[in-house]
C-alpha positions in Angstrom: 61.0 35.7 -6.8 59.6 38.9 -8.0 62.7 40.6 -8.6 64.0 37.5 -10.7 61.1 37.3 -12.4 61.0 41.0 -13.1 65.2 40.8 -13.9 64.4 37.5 -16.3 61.8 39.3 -17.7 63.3 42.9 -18.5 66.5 40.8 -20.0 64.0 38.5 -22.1 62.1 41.4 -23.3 65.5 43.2 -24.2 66.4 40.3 -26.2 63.6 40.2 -27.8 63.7 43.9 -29.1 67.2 43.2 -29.9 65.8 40.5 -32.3 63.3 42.5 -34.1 65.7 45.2 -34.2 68.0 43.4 -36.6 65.0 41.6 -38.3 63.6 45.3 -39.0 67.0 46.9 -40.6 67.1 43.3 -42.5 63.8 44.0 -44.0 64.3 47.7 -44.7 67.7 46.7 -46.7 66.0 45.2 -49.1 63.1 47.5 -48.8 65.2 50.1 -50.1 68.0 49.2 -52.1 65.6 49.4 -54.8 64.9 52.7 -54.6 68.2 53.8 -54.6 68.6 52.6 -58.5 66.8 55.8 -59.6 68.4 58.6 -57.1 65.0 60.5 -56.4 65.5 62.0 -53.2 62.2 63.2 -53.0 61.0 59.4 -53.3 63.0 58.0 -51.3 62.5 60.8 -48.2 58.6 59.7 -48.4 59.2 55.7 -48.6 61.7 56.0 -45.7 59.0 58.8 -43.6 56.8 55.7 -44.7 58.9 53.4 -43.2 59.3 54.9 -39.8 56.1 55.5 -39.3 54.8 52.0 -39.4 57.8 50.2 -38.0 57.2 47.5 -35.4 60.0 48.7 -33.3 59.5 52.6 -32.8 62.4 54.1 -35.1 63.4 58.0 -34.4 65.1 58.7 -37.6 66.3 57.1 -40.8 69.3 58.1 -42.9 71.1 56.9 -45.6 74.7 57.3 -46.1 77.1 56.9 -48.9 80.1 54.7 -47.9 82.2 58.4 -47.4 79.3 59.3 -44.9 78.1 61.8 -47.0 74.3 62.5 -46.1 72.1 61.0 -49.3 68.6 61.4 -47.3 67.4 61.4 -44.0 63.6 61.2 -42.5 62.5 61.7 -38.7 65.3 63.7 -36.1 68.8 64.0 -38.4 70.5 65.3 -35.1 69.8 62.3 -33.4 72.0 60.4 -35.9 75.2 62.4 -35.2 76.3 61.7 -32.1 77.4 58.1 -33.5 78.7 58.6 -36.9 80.7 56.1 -37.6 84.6 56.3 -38.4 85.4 53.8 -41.0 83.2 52.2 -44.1 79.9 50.2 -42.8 80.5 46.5 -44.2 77.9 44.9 -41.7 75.1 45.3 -39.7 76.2 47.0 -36.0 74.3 48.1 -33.5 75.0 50.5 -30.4 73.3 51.7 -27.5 73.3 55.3 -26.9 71.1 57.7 -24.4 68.5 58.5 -26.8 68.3 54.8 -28.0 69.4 52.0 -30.3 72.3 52.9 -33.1 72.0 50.5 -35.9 74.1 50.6 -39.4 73.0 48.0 -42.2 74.7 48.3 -45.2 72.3 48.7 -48.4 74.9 46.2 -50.8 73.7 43.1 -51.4 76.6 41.4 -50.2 80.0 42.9 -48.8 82.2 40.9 -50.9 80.3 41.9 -54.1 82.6 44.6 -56.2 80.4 47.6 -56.5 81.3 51.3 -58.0 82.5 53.2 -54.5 80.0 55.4 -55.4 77.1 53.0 -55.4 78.0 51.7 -52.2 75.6 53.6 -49.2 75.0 52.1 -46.1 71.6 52.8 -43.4 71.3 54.6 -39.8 68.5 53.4 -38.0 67.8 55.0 -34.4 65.6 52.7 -32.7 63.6 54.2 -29.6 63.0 51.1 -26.7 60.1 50.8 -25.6 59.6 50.0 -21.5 56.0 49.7 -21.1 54.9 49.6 -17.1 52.1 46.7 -18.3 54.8 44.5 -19.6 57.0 44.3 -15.4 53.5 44.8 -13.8 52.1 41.4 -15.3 54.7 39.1 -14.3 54.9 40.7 -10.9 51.5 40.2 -10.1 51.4 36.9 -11.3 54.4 35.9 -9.1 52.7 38.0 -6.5 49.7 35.8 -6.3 51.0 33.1 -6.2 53.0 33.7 -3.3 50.1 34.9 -1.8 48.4 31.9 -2.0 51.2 29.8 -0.9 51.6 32.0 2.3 47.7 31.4 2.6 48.4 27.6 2.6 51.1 27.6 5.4 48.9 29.8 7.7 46.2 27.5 6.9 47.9 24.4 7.6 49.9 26.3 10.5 46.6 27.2 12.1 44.7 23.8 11.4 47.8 22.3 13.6 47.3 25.0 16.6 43.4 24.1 16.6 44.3 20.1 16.6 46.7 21.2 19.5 44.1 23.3 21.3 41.7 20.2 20.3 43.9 17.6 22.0 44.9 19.8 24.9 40.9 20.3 25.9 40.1 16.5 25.6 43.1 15.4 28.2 42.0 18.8 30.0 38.8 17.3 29.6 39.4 13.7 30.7 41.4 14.8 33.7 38.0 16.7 34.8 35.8 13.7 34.5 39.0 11.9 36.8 38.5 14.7 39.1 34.7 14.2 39.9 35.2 10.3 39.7 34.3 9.2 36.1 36.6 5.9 35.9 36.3 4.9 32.2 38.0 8.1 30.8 40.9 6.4 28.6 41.9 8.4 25.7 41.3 5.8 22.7 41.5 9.3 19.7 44.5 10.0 17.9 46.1 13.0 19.5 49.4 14.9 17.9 53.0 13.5 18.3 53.7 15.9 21.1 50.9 15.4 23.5 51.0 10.9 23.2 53.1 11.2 26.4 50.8 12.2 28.0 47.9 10.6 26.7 49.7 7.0 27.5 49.9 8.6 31.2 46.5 9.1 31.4 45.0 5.9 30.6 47.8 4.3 32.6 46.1 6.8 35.5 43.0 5.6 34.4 43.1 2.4 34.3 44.8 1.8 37.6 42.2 4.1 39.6 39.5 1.8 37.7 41.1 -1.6 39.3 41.1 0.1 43.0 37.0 1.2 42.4 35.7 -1.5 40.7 35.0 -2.8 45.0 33.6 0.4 45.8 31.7 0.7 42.9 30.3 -2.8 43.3 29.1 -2.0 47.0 27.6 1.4 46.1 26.0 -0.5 43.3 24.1 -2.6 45.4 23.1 -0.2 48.3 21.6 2.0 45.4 19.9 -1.4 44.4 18.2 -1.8 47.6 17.0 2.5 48.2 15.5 2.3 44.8 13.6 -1.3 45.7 12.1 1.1 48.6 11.7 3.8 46.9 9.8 1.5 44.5 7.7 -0.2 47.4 6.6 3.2 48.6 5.4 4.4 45.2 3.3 1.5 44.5 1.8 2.0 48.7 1.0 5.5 47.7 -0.4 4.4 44.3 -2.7 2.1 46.2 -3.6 4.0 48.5 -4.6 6.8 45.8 -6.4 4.3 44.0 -8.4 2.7 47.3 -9.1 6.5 48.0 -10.5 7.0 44.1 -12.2 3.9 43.9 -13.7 4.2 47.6 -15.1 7.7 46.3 -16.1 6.4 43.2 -18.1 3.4 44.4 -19.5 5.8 47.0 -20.6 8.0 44.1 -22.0 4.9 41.6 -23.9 3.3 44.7 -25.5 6.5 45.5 -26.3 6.9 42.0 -28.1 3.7 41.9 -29.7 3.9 45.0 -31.2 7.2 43.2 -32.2 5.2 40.3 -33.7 2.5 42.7 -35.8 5.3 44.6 -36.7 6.7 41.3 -38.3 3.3 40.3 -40.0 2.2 43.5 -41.8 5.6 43.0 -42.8 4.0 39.6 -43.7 1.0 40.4 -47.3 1.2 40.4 -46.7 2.0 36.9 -44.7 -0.2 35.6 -45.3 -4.2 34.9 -44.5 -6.5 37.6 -42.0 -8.2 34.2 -40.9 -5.2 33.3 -39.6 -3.8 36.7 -37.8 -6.9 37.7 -35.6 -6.5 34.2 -35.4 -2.5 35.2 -34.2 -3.9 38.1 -31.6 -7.0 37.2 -30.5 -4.7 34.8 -29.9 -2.3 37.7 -27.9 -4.7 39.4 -25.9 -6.0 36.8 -24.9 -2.0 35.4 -23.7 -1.7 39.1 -21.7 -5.1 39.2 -20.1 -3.9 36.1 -19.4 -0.1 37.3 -17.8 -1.5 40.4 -15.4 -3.9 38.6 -16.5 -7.6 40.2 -15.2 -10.9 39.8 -13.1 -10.9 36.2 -15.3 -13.1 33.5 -12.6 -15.5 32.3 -13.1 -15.8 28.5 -13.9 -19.0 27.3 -13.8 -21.0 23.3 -16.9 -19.9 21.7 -18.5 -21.3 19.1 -20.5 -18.0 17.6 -23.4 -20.0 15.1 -24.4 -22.4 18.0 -23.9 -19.4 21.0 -25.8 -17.1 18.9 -28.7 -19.5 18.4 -29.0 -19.6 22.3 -29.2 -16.1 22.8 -31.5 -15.7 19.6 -34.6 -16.5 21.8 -34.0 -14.3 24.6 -33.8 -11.4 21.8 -36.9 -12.5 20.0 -38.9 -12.3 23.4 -37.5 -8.6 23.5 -38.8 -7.7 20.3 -42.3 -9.3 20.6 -42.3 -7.2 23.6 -41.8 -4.2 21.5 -43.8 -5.3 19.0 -40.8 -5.0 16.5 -39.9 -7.3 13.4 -36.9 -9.3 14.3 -33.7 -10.1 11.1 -30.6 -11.8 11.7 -27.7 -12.3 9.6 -24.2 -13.8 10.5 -21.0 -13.9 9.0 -19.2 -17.0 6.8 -16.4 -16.9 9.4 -18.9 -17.6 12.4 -19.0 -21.1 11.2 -16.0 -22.1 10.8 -13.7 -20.9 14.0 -14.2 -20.3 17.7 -13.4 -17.2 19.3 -12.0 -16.8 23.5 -14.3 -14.0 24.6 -16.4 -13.9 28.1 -19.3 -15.4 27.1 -21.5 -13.7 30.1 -20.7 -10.0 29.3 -21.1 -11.0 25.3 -24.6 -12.0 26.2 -25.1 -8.7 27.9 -23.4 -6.5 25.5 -26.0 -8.1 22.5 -28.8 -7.7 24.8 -27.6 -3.9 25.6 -27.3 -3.1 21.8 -30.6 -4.6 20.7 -32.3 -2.7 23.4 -30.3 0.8 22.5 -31.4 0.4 18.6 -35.0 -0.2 19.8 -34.9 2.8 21.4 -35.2 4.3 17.8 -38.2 6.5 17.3 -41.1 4.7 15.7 -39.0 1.5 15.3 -40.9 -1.4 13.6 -38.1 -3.7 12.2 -34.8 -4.4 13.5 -31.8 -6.4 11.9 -28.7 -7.9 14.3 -25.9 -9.1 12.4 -22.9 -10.6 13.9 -19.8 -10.9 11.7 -16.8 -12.6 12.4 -14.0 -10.9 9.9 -10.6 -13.1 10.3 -7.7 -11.2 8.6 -4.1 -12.0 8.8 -3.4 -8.5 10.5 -6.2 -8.7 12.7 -9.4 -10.5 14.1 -12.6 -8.7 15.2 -16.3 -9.2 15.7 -18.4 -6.7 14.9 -21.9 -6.8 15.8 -24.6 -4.6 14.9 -28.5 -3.5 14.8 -29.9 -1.6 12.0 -33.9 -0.4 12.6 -35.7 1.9 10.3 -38.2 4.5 12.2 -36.9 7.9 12.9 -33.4 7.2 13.8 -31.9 7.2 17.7 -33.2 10.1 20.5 -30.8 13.3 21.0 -30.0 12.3 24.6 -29.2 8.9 23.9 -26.7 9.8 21.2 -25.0 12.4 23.3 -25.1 9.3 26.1 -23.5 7.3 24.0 -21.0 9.5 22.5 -20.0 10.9 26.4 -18.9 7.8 27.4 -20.4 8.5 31.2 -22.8 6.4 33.3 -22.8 8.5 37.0 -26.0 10.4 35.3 -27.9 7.4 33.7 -31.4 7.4 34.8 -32.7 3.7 36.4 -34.7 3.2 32.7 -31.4 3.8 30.3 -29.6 0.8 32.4 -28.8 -0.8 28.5 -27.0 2.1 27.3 -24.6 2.0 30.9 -24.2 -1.5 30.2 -22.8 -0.8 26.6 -21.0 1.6 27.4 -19.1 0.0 29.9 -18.1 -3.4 28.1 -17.0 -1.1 25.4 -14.4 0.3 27.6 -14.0 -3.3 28.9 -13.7 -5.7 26.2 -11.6 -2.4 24.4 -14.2 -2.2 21.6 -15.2 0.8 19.1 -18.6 1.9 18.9 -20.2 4.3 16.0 -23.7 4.9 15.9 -25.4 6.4 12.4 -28.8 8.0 12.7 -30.9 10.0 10.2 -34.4 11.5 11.0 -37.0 9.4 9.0 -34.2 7.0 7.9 -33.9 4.9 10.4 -30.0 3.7 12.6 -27.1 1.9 12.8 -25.4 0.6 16.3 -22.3 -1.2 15.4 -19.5 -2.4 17.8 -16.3 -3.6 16.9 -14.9 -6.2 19.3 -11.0 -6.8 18.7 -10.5 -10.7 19.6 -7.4 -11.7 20.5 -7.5 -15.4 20.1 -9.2 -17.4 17.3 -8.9 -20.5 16.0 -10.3 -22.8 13.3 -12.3 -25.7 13.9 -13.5 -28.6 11.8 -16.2 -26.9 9.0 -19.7 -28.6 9.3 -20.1 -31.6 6.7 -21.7 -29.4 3.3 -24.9 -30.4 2.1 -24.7 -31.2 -1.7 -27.8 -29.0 -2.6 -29.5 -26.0 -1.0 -32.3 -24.0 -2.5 -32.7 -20.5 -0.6 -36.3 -18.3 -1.6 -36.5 -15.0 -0.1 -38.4 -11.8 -1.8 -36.4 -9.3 -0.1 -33.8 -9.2 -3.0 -30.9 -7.7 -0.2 -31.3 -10.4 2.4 -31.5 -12.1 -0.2 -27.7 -11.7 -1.2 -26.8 -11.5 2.3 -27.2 -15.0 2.9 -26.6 -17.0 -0.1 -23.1 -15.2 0.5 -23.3 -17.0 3.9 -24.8 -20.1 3.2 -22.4 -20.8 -0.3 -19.7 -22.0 2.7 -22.0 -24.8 3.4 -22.8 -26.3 0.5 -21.3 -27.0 -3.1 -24.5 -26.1 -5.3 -26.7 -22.8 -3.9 -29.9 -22.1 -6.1 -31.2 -18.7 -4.9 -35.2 -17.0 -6.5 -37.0 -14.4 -5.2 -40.4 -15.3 -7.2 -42.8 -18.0 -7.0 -42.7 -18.5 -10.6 -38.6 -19.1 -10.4 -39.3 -21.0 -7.3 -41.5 -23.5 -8.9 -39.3 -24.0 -12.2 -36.2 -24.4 -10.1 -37.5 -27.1 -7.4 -38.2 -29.7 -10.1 -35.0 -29.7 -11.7 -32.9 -31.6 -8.8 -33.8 -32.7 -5.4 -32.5 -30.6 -2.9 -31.2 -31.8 0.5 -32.6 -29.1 2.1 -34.7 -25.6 1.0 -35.2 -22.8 2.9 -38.1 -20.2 2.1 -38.7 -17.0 3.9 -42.2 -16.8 3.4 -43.5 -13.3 2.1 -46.7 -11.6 2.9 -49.3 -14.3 3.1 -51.2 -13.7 -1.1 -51.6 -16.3 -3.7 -52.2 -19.1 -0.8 -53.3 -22.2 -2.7 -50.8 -22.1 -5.4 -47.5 -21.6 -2.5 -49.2 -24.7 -0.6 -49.6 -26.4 -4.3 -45.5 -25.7 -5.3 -44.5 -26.1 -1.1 -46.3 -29.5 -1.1 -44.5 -30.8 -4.3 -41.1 -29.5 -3.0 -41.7 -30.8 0.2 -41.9 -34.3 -1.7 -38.5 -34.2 -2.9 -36.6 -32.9 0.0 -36.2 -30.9 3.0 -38.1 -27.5 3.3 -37.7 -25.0 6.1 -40.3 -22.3 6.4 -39.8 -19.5 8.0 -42.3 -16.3 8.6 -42.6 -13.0 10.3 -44.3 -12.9 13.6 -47.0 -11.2 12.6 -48.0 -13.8 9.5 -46.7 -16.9 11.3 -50.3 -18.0 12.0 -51.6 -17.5 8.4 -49.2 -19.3 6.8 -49.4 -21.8 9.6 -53.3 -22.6 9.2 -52.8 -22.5 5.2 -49.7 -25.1 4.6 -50.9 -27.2 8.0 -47.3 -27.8 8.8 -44.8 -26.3 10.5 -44.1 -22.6 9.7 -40.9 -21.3 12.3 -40.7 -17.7 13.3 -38.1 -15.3 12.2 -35.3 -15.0 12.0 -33.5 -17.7 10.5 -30.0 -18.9 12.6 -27.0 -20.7 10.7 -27.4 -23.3 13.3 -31.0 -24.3 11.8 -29.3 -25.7 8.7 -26.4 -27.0 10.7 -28.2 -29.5 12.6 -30.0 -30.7 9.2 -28.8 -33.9 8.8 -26.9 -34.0 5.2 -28.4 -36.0 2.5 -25.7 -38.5 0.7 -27.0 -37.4 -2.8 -24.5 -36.9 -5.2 -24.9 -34.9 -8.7 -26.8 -37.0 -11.5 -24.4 -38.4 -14.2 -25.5 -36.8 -17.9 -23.6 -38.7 -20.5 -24.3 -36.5 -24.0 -23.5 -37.9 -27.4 -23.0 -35.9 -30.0 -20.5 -35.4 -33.1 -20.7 -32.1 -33.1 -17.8 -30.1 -31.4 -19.4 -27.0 -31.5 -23.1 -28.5 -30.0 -20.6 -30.3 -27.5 -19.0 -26.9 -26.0 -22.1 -24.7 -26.5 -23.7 -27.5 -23.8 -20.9 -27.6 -21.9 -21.7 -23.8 -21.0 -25.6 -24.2 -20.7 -24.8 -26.9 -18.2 -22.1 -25.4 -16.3 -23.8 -24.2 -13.3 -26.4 -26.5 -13.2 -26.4 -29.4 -10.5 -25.3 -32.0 -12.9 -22.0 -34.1 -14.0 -21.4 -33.8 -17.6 -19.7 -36.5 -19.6 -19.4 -36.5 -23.5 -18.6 -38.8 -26.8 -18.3 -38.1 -30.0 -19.4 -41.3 -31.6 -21.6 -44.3 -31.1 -18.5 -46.9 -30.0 -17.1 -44.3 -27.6 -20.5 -43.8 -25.7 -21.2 -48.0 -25.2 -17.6 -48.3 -24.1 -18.2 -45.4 -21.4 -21.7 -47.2 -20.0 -20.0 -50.2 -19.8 -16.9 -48.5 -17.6 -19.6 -46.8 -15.4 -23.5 -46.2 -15.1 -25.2 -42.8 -16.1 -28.8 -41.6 -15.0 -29.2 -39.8 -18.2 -28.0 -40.4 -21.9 -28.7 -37.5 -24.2 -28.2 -39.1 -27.7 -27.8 -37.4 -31.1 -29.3 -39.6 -33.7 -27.0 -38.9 -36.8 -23.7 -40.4 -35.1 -20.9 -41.0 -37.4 -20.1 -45.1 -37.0 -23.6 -46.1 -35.8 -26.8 -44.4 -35.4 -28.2 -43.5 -32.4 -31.5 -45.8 -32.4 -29.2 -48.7 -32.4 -26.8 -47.1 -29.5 -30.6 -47.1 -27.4 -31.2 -51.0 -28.2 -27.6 -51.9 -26.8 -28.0 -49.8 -24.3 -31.3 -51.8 -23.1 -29.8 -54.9 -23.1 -27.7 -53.7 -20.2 -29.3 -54.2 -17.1 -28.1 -51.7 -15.2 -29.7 -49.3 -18.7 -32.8 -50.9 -18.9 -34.7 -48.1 -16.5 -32.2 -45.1 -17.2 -33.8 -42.4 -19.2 -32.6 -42.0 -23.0 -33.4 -38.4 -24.7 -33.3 -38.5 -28.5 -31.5 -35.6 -29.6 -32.2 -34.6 -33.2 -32.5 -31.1 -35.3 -35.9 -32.4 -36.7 -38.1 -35.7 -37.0 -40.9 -37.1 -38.5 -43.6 -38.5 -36.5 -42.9 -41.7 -37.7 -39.6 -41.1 -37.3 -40.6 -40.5 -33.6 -42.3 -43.6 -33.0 -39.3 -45.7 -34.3 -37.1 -43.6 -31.3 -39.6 -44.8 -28.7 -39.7 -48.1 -30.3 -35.7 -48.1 -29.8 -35.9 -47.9 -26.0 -35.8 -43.7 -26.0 -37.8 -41.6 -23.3 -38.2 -38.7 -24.7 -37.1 -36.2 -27.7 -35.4 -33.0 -27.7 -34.7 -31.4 -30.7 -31.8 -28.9 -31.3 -31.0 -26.5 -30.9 -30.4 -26.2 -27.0 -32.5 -23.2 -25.5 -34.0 -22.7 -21.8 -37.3 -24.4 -22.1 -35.7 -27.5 -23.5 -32.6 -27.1 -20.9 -35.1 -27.2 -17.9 -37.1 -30.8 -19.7 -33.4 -32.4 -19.5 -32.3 -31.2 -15.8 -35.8 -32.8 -15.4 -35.4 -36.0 -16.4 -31.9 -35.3 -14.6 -33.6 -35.3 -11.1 -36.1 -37.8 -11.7 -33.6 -40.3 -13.1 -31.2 -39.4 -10.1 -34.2 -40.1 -7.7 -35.9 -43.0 -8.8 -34.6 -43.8 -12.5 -38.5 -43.9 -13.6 -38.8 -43.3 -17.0 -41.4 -40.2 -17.9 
């Protein structure tokens, strides 16, 4: 391919020159037949030494003849031009090749048939040099060259990549007939090898296959007898795990009991110092540490309810504390009351006993809170319980105790922190414990519970009015005691307190009595809420009695349980019916808002016909009625409105943006109660939730 491509080429390029050969003496004809009008030699030398010089092909001399051959001019090499002089006329353009390069005659006559003086005929002798330049073969060489090259790259390529699948296939079926060898059945050659080798790739699965039908027996027995040695090798690892485990728990009750019987020493040594109360509970809680160190009888759990479970254990902890001469709080969560948890009921009592006893370990302790929370959440359930003292935050050695996790070197008096720490590990729980000198602690234990359920939510109580000064405990439970009923008023003042218990009757309110001050007005506001509903007082230990000798009724200890309220028997009362008649959109919606949270049922009419037709459908406990109606006025809505008997005790408010006295008088004289003039502000608001309450209560006009 080379060759022809370097023959094609040479032959191309030769035609080619040949081409611009004839072009060239074409051109020069007419170049200079022009010149030869004027016979200046001189001229003509230079234009032809011209012409040579910037040829396209290379040209080694230039002549010009006269028809007898008779030398006119010549630039370049004259001897050149007479090895082929020619013999007869030159008519046309010729051209021969010679050694020293291409011969070419062109005639200088415009046409060979013109008739022209002899002596005006000449003719021109172009010697044209070829030119063979090396660039010109090496190009198309190399190109054939490479591509060739790459060709012969793409058979060895393709030769070699069908030797490796060879090699490939031959080391599988080498590989297969290995696995045959050490008895691997299931060999069968399922990839696609090359043509040559199928042979014997059908002969080995056949091979396969028919060892696999004789062994599927044999395996089946071996199968089985492997079956049974690893059922005895299984029995004898879990004998030996026993017996590791009787031999670690035989050493570790050895280790506990002596421990205890230390701690038991210890304390018999100590008796004479201690209470005869308090060294029976060192020493139950002795016994039960050690019952729960040795891993007794399993506690089954059981369906707790947490409000009414944590108001039974609620006294045993309150005994603790006036033992300690600590301030007892409690708080529990809005989930407590509404599901039951399945936990063992016997180690939660110990485990809230253990924790109250580990925060009163705080230095200078005075006040304690224990909450129990119950937080039910789609991913997971947990309760967390928690005590929170002030004081000087928990002893070094009972936080590294506690953080250690180890109860072989309790002493016989820190029996409360063992216990804690081993129903954590029991019941799976997380413990963190905060403490900050002069800032007081945090114990908090977070029980993961497994099975909750809901249960039927106590009946809510219409009407609940919560006091408490403490503006955080506060909060806390009137977040807690909103899931119990449908209107929660919540003051932390007496002032608020007073103003708020005479606008409804309450089913039931609960005060937490402050520091015993003011005395005669709290038993003057207590006595006149007491008249109206359900009160619940509830004092710290150490003001019980004050409060109890100035009310001279019952005054409860702290703390106050969720199941105090729940077994308060719910009231029937249902929010008083306001009907308010106005024209007025604007007064309408701006009352609308006012009255929004306020424990009342809001109707509205716009006109005097609309409000009659409303009485008549059902029966209000208070009309508020603007005077200035737009079909009737509102004196003579009041007269009709008496002549019902079911209206002839409910309270009527005039409502007016001014009025004479005399205009006053004729109001009352209508059959209205009172008169509240516009517009709506607080003071007034609090007159009509008044006459609300009373009307609700009695429907005695004021």
């Amino acid at each position: 391919m080379m060759a022809f491509s370097a023959i094609w080429f040479h032959l191309e390029s030769k035609a080619q020159q040949r081409i611009q050969i004839e072009q060239t003496a074409t051109m020069l004809q007419f170049s200079v037949r022009p010149l030869l009008k004027d016979k200046d030699t001189d001229v003509l030398k230079a234009q032809l030494n011209n012409i040579r010089l910037t040829s396209v092909v290379p040209l080694a001399a230039i002549a010009v003849y006269s028809q007898q051959h008779r030398l006119l001019v010549v630039a370049g090499v004259p001897e050149l031009l007479a090895e082929g002089a020619p013999e007869k006329a030159v008519t046309s353009y010729t051209a021969q090749v010679q050694a020293n390069g291409i011969l070419v005659y062109q005639p200088l006559t415009a046409d060979s048939n013109m008739q022209v003086a002899a002596e005006q005929q000449y003719y021109m002798a172009l010697l044209f040099t070829p030119v063979n330049a090396i660039s010109e073969w090496l190009l198309p060489i190399a190109i054939v060259g490479l591509i060739g090259i790459v060709v012969l790259m793409i058979l060895h390529n393709n030769l070699q990549h069908v030797a490796q699948r060879q090699h490939t296939d031959v080391s599988l079926l080498t590989h297969k007939l290995n696995q045959l060898r050490h008895g691997q059945l299931n060999v069968s050659v399922t990839e696609e090898l090359v043509p040559e080798l199928q042979p014997l790739k059908a002969a080995l699965n056949e091979l396969t296959h028919y060892l696999t039908e004789n062994a599927t027996q044999l395996g089946t027995e071996l199968k089985q007898m492997q079956q049974k040695a690893a059922q005895q090798l299984q029995q004898l690892s879990e004998l030996q795990q026993q017996y590791n485990k009787s031999e670690l728990r035989h050493a570790q009750f050895a280790q506990l009991v002596q421990s205890r019987l230390t701690n038991l020493h210890q304390m018999q040594q100590q008796q004479t110092e201690l209470e005869e109360g308090e060294f029976l509970s060192a020493l139950a809680a002795q016994i039960d540490l050690l019952q729960l160190e040795l891993g007794g009888a399993e506690e089954e759990p059981a369906s707790l309810n947490l409000t009414q479970w944590f108001a039974e254990q609620v006294p045993q902890i309150r005994q603790y504390c006036k033992g300690k001469d600590i301030e007892l709080q409690v708080f529990e969560g809005g989930d407590n009351i509404c599901h039951e948890v399945c936990l063992p009921a016997q180690q939660l009592s110990l485990l809230l006993q253990a924790i109250m006893q580990v925060g009163g370990r705080a230095d200078a302790v005075s006040e304690l809170s224990l909450r129990l929370v119950l937080n039910v959440r789609p991913s997971e359930t947990n309760l967390q319980i928690s005590v929170t003292g002030n004081g000087d935050g928990i002893p070094p050695r009972v936080r590294q105790l506690l953080n250690s996790d180890d109860t072989r070197t309790l002493q016989w008096h820190e029996s409360d922190i063992g216990i804690l720490l081993v129903l954590k590990r029991r019941l799976q729980a997380g413990l963190t414990v905060q403490s900050l000198d002069g800032l007081g602690c945090t114990v908090m234990l977070t029980l993961p519970v497994a099975e909750c359920s809901p249960i039927v939510a106590p009946r809510k109580m219409p009407h609940l009015l919560l006091f408490d000064s403490q503006s955080n405990s506060l909060t806390e439970r009137s977040q807690v005691l909103s899931t119990l009923t449908d209107y929660l008023v919540k003051c932390s003042e007496l002032s608020e307190l007073a103003r708020k218990s005479k606008q409804f009757a309450y089913d039931v309110a609960i005060v937490m009595l402050p520091e015993p001050a003011d005395l005669a007005r709290w038993c003057t506001e207590l006595q006149h809420l007491r008249a109206r509903c359900r009160v619940l007082c509830y004092a710290a230990k150490s003001q019980q009695a004050v409060w109890q000798e100035a009310l001279q009724y019952t005054v409860y200890e702290m703390p106050f349980c969720l199941n105090d309220i729940l077994s308060e028997t719910p009231t029937q009362t249902e929010l008083p019916q306001l009907l308010v008649v106005d024209d007025n959109a604007t007064n309408l919606a701006f009352i609308q808002v006012l009255l929004k949270d306020q424990p009342v049922k809001l109707h509205t009419a716009t006109c005097g016909i609309e409000a009659l037709k409303l009485c008549q459908q059902q029966t209000f406990d208070v009309v508020l009625l603007d005077i200035q109606l737009p079909d009737i006025a509102g004196t003579e809505v009041a007269s009709r409105l008496r002549q019902l008997t079911e209206y002839q005790l409910t309270p009527i408010l005039a409502f007016t943006a001014h009025a004479l006295d005399e205009e006053v008088s004729d109001f009352l004289s209508a059959g209205m109660n009172d008169v509240i003039f516009k517009p709506l502000e607080a003071a007034k608001l609090d007159i009509i939730l008044r006459w609300c309450s009373s009307g609700k209560v009695d429907h005695v006009s004021q």
